[in-house]
LOVO-963418 format. One record per residue: residue number from 1; x, y, z of N, C-alpha, C, O in turn; chain; residue in three letters. Coordinates in steps of 0.02 Angstrom, whole numbers, plus 50000, padded with zeros to 5 digits. Layout:
<NUM; <X; Y; Z>; <X; Y; Z>; <X; Y; Z>; <X; Y; Z>; 'A'; 'Ala'>
...
This chain:
<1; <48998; 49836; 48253>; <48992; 49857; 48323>; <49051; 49901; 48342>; <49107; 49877; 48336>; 'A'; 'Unk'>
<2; <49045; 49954; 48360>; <49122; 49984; 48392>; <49072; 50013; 48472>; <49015; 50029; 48489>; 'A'; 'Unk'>
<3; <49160; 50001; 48510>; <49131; 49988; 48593>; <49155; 50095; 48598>; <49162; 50129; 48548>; 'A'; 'Unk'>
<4; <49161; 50116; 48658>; <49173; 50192; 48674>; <49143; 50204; 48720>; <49087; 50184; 48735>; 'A'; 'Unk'>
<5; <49202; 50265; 48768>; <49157; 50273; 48850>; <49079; 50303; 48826>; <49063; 50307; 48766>; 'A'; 'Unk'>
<6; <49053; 50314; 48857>; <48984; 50319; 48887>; <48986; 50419; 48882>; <49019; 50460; 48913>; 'A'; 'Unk'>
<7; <48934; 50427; 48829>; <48939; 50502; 48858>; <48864; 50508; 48874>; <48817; 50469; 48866>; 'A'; 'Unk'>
<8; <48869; 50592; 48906>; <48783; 50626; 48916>; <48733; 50581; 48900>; <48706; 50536; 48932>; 'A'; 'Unk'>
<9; <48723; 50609; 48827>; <48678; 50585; 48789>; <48639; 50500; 48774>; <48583; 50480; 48757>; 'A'; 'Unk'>
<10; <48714; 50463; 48796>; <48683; 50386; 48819>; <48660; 50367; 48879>; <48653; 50307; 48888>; 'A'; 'Unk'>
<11; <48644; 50414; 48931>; <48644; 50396; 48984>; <48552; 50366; 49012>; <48531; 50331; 49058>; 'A'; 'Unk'>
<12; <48521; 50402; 48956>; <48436; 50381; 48959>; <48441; 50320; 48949>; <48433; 50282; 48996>; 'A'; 'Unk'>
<13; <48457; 50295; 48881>; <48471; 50231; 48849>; <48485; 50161; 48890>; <48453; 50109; 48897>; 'A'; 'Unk'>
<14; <48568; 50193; 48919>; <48584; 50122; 48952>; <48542; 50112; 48994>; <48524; 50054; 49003>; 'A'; 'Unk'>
<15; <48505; 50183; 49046>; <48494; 50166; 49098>; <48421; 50118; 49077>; <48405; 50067; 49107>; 'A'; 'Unk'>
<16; <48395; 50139; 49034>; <48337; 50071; 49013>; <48366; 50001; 49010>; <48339; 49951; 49034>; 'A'; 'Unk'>
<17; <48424; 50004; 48979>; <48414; 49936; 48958>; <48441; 49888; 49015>; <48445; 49827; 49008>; 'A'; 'Unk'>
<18; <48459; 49928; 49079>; <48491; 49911; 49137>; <48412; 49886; 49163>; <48390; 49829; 49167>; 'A'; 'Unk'>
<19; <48389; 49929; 49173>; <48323; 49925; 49210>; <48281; 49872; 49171>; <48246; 49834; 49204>; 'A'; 'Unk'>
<20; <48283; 49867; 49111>; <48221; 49810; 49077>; <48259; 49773; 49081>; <48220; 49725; 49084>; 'A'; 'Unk'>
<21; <48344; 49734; 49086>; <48371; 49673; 49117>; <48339; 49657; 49150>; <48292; 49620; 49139>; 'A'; 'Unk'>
<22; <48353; 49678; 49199>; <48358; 49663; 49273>; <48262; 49669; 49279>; <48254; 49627; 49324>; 'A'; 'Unk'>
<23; <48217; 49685; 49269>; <48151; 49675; 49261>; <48121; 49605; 49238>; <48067; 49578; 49253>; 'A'; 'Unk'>
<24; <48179; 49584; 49194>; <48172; 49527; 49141>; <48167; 49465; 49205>; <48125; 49421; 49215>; 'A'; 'Unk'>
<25; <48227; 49485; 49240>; <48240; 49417; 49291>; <48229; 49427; 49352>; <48261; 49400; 49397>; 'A'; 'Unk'>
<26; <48168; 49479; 49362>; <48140; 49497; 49431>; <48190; 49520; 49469>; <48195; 49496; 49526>; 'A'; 'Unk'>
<27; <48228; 49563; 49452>; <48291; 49575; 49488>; <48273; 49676; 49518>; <48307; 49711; 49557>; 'A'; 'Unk'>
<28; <48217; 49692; 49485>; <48205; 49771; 49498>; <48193; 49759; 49574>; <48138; 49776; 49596>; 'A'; 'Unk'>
<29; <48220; 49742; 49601>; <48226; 49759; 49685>; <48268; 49783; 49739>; <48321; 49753; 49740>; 'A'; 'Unk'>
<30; <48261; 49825; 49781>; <48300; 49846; 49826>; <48363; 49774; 49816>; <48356; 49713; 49806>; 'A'; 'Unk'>
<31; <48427; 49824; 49825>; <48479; 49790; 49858>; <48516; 49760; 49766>; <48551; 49710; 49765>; 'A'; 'Unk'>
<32; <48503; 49795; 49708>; <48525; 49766; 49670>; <48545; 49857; 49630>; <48550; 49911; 49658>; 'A'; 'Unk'>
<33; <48550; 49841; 49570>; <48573; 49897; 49528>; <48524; 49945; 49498>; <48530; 50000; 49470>; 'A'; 'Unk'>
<34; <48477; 49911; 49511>; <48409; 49929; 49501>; <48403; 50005; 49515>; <48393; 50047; 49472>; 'A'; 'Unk'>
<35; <48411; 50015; 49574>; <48385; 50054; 49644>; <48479; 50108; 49651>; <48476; 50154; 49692>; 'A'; 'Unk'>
<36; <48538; 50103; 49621>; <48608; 50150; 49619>; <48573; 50217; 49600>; <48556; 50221; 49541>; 'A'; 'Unk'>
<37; <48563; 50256; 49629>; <48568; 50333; 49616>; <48600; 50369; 49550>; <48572; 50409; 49513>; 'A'; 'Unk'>
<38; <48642; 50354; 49546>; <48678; 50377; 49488>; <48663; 50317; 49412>; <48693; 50303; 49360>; 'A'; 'Unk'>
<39; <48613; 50301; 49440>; <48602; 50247; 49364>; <48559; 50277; 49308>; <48535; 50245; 49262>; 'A'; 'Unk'>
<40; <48550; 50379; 49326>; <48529; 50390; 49264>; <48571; 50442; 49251>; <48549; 50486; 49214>; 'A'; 'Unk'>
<41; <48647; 50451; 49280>; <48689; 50495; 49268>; <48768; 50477; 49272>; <48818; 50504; 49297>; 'A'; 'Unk'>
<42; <48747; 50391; 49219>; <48823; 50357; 49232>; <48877; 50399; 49198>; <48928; 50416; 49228>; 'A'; 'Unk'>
<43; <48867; 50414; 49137>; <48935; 50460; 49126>; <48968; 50506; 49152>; <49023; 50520; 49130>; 'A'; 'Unk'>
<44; <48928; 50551; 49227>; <48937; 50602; 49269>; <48985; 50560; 49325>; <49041; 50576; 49344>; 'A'; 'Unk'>
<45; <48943; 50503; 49344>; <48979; 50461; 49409>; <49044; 50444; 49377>; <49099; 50468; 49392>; 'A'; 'Unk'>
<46; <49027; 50392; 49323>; <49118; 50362; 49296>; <49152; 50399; 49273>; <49199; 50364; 49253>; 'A'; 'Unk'>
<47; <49169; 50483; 49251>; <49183; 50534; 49243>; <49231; 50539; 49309>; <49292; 50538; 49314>; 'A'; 'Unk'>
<48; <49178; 50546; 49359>; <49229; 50595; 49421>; <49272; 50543; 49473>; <49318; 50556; 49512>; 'A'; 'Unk'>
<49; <49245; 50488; 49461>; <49281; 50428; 49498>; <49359; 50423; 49462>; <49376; 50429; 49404>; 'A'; 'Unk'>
<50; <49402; 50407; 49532>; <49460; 50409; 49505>; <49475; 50313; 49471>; <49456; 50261; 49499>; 'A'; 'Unk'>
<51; <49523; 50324; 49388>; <49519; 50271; 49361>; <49466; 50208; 49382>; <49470; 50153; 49408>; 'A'; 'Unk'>
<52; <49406; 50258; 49348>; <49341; 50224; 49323>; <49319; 50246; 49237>; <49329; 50301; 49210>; 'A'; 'Unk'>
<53; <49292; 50195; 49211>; <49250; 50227; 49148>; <49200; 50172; 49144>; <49192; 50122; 49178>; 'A'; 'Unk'>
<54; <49170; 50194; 49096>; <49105; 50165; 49093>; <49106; 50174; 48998>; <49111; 50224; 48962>; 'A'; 'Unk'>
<55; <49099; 50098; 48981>; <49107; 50102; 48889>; <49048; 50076; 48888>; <49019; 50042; 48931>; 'A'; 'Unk'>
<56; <49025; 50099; 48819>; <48954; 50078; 48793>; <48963; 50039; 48718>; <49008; 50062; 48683>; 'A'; 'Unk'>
<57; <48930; 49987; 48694>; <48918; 49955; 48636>; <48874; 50001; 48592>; <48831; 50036; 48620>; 'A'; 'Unk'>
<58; <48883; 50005; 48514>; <48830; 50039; 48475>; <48839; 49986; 48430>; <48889; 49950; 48429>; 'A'; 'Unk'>
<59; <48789; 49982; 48394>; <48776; 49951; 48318>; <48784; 49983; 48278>; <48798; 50042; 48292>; 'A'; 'Unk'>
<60; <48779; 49960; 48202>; <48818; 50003; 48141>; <48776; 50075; 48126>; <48792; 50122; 48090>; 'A'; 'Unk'>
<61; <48719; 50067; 48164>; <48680; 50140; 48154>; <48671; 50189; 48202>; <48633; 50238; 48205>; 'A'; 'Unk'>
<62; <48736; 50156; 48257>; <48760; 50204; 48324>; <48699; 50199; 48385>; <48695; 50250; 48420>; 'A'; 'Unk'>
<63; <48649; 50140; 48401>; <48600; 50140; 48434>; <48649; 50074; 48485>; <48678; 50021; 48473>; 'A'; 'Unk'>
<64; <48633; 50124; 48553>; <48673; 50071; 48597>; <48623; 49995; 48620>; <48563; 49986; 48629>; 'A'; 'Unk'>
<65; <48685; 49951; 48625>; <48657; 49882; 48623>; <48682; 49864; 48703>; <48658; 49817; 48735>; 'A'; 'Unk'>
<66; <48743; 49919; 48734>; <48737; 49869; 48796>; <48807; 49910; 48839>; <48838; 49953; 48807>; 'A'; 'Unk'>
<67; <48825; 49897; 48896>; <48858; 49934; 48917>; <48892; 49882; 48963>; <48870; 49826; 48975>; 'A'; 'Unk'>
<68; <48977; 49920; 49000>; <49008; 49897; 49062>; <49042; 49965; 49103>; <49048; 50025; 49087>; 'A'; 'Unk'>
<69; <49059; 49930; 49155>; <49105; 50003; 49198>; <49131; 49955; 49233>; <49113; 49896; 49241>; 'A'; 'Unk'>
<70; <49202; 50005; 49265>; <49250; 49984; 49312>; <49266; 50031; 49344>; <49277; 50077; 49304>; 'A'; 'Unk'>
<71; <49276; 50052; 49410>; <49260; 50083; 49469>; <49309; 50031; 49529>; <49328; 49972; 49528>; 'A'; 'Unk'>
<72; <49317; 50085; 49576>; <49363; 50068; 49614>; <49310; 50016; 49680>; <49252; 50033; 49691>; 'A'; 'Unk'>
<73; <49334; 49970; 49709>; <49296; 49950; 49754>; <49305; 49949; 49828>; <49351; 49923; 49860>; 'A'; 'Unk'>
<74; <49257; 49979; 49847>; <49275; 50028; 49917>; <49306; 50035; 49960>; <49300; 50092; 49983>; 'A'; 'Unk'>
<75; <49349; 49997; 49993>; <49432; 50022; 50024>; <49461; 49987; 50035>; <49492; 49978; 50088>; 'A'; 'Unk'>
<76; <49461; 49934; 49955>; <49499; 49876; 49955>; <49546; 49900; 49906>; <49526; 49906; 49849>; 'A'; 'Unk'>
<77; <49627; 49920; 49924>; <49663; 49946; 49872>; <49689; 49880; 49832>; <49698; 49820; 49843>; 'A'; 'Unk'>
<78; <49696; 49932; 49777>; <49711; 49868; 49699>; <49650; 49829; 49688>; <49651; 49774; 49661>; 'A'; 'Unk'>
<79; <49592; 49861; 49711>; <49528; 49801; 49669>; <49503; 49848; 49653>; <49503; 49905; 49677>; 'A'; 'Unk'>
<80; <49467; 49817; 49592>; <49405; 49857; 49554>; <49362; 49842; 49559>; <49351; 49823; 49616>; 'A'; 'Unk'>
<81; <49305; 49834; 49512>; <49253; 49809; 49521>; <49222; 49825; 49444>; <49205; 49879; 49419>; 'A'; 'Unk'>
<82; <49219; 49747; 49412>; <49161; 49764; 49348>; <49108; 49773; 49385>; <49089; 49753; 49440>; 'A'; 'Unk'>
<83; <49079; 49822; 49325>; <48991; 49865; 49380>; <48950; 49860; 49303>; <48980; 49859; 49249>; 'A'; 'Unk'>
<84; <48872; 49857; 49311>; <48840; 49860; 49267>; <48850; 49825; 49190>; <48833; 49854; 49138>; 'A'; 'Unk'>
<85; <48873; 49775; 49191>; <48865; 49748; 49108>; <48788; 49724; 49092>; <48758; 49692; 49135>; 'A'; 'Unk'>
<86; <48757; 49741; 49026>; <48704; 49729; 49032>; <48709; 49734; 48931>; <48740; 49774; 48894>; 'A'; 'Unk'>
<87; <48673; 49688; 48919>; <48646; 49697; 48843>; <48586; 49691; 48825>; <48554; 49649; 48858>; 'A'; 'Unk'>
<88; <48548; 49725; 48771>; <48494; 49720; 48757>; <48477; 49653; 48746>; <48521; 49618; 48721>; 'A'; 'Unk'>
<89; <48417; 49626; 48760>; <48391; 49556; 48729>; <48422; 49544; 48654>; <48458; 49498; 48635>; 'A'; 'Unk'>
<90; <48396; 49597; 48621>; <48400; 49555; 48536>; <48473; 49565; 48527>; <48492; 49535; 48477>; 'A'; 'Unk'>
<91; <48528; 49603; 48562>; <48610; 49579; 48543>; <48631; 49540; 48602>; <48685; 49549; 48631>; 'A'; 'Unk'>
<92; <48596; 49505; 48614>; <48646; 49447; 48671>; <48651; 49382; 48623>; <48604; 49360; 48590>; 'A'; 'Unk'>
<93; <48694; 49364; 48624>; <48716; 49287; 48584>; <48778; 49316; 48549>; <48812; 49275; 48518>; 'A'; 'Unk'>
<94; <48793; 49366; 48549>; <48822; 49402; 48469>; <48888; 49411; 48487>; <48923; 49434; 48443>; 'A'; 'Unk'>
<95; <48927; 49392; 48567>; <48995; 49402; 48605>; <48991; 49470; 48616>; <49046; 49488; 48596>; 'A'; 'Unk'>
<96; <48970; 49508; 48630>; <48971; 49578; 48658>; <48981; 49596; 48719>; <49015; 49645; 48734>; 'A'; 'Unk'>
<97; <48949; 49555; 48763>; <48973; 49557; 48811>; <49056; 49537; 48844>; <49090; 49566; 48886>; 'A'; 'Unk'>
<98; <49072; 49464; 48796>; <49143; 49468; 48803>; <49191; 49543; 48778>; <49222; 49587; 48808>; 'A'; 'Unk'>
<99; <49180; 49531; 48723>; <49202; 49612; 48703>; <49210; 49669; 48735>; <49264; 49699; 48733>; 'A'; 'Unk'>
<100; <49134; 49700; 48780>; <49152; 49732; 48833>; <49190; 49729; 48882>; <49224; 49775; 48903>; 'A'; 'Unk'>
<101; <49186; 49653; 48910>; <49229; 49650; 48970>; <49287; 49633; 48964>; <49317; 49633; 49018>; 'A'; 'Unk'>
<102; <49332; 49610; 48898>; <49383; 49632; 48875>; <49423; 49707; 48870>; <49480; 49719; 48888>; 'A'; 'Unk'>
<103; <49385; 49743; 48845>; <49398; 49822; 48867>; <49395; 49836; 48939>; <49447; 49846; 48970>; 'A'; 'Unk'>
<104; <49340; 49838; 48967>; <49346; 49860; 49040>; <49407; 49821; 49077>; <49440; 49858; 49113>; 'A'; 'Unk'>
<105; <49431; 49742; 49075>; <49488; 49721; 49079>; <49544; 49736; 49077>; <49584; 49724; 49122>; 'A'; 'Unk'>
<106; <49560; 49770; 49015>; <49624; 49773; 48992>; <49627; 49840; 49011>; <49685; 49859; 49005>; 'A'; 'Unk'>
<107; <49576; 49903; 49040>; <49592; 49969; 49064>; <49596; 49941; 49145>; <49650; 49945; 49175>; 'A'; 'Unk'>
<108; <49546; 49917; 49171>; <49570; 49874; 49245>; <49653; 49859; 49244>; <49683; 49903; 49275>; 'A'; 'Unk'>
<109; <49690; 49817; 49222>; <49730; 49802; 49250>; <49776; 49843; 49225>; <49835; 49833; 49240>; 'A'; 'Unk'>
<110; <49757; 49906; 49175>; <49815; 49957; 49192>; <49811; 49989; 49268>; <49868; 49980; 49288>; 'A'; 'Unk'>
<111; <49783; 50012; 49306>; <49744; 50003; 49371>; <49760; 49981; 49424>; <49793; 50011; 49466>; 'A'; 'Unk'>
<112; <49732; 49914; 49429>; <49708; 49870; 49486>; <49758; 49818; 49477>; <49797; 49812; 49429>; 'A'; 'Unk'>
<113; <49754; 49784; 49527>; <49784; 49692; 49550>; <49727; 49658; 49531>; <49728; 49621; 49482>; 'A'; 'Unk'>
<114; <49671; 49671; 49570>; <49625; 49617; 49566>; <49541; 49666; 49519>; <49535; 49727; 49523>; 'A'; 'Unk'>
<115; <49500; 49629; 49488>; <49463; 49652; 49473>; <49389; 49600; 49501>; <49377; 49543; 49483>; 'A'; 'Unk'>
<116; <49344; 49646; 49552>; <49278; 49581; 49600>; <49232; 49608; 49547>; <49243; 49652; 49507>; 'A'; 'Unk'>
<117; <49173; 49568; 49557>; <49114; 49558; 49534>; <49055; 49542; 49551>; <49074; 49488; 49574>; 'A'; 'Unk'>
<118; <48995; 49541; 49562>; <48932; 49511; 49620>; <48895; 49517; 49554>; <48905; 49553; 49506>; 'A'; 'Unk'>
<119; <48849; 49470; 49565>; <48805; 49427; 49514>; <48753; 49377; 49556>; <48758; 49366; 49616>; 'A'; 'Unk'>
<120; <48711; 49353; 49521>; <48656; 49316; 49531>; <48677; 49243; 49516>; <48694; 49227; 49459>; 'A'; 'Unk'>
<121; <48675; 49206; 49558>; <48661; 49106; 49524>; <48631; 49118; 49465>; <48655; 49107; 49409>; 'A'; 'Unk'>
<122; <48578; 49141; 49478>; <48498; 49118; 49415>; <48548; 49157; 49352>; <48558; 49109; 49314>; 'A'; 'Unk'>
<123; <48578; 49206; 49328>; <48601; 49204; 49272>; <48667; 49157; 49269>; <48721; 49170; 49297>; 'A'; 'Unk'>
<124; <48657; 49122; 49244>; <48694; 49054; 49220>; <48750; 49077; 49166>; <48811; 49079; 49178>; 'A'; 'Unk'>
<125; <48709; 49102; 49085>; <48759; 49139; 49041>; <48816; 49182; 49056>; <48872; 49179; 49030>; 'A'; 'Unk'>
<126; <48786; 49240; 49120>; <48832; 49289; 49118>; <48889; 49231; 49173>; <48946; 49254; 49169>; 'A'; 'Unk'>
<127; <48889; 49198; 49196>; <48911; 49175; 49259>; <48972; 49132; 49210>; <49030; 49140; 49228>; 'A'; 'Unk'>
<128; <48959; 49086; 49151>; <49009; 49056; 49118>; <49049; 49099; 49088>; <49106; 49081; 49071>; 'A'; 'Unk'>
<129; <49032; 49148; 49081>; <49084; 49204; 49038>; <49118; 49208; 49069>; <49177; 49193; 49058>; 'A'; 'Unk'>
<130; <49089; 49237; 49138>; <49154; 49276; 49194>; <49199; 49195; 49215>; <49258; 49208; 49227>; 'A'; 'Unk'>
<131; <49187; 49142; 49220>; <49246; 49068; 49217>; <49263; 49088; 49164>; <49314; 49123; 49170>; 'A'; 'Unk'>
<132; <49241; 49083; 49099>; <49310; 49085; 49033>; <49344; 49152; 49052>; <49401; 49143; 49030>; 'A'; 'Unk'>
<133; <49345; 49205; 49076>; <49375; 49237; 49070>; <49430; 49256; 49109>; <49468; 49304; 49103>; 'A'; 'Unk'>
<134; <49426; 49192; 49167>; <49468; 49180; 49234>; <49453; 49207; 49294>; <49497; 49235; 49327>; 'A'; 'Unk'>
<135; <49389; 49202; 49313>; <49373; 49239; 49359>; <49350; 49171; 49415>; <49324; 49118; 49398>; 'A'; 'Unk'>
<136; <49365; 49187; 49464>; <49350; 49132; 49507>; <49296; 49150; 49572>; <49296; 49200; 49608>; 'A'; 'Unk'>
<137; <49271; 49118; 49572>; <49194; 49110; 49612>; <49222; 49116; 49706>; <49236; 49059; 49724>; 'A'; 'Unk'>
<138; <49228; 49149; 49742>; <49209; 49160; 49795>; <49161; 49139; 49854>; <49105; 49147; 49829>; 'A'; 'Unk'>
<139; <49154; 49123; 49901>; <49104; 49101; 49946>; <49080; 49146; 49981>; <49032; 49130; 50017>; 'A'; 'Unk'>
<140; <49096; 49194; 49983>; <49050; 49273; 50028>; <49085; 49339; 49981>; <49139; 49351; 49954>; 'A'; 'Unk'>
<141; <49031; 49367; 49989>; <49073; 49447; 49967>; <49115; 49464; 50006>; <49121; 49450; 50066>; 'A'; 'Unk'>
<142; <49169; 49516; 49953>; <49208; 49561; 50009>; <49173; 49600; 50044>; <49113; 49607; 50037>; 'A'; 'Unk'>
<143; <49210; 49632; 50086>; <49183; 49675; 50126>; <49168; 49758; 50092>; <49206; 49787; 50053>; 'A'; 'Unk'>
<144; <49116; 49780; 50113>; <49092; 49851; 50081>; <49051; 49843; 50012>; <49066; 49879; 49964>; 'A'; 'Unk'>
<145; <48993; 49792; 50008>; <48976; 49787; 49961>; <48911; 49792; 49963>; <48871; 49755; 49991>; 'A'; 'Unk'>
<146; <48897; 49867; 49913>; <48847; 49901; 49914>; <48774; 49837; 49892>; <48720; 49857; 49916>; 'A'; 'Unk'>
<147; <48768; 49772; 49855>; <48707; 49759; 49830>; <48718; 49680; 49870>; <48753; 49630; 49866>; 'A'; 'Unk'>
<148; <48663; 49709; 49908>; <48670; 49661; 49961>; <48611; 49602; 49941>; <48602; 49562; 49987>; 'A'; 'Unk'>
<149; <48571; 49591; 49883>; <48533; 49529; 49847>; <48592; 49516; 49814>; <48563; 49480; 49774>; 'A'; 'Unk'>
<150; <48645; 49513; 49797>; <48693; 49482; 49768>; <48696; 49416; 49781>; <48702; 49413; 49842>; 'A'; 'Unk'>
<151; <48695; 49358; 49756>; <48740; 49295; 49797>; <48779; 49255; 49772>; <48781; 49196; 49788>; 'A'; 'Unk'>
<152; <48826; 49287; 49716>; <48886; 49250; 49688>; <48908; 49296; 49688>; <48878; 49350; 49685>; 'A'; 'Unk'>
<153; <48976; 49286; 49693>; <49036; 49344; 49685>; <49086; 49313; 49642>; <49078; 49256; 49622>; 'A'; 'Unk'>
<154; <49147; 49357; 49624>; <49182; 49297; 49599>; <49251; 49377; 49569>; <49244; 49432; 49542>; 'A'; 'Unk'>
<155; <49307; 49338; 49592>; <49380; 49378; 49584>; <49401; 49353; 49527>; <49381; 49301; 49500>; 'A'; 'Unk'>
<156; <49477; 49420; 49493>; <49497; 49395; 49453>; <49557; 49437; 49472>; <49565; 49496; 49487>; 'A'; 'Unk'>
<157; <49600; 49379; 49466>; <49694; 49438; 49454>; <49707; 49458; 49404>; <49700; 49418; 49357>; 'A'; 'Unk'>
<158; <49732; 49524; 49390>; <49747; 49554; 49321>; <49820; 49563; 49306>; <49837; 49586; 49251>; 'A'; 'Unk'>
């Protein structure tokens, strides 16, 4: 597996495998990631955003398995925001996703103080990762937060 930002050319790719997630768990609805504008031109958006990127997973035959980004979060200075982690069905089990959000992490807190997050209850998996990885669960979103079906949030200090 080797991880690397996100160029052009992956941008068809992730944006499927974003979209058949989130399809998976009835999540293709207004007010989620589903429906971001720039979700078929992420390397253009995390490009021009200041200290943002967006890294992608490939397998040994360079076919991407899954993606993350970190992006500033909207006019809360020193926070970021993990955005979009998503893996294909057949590489989830495999730690990839830790992996990603280890990278997007460790470029975050060159960055940021704090790094937020918004997520669903119903995914359970992604929800224990973000606890092992010290992220702590929240009772309302911050303020300025674009995906308003969200209903877990959850901070982390970097």
């Amino acid at each position: 597996m080797n991880i690397r930002e996100i160029e052009e050319i992956d941008n068809p790719v992730i944006e499927q495998i974003i979209k058949r997630s989130l399809e998976t768990f009835g999540l293709d609805i207004p007010g989620t990631a589903y429906f971001d504008p720039q979700l078929g031109s992420l390397s253009d958006y995390y490009r021009e955003l200041p200290n943002s990127k967006y890294w992608i997973v490939t397998d040994e035959l360079g076919d991407v398995m899954g993606g993350v980004g970190i992006a500033p979060f909207g006019e809360h200075e020193g926070v970021c925001e993990l955005q979009k982690l998503y893996i294909k069905p057949e590489a989830q089990g495999q730690g990839l996703s830790k992996q990603l959000m280890e990278t997007a992490l460790g470029f975050a807190k060159e960055h940021y103080a704090y790094c937020y997050l918004e997520t669903m209850e119903k995914l359970r998996v992604a929800n224990r990762l973000y606890e092992r990885l010290g992220f702590r669960k929240l009772d309302k979103p911050l303020n300025g937060s674009e995906h308003g079906t969200m209903d877990t949030w959850y901070i982390k200090e970097l």
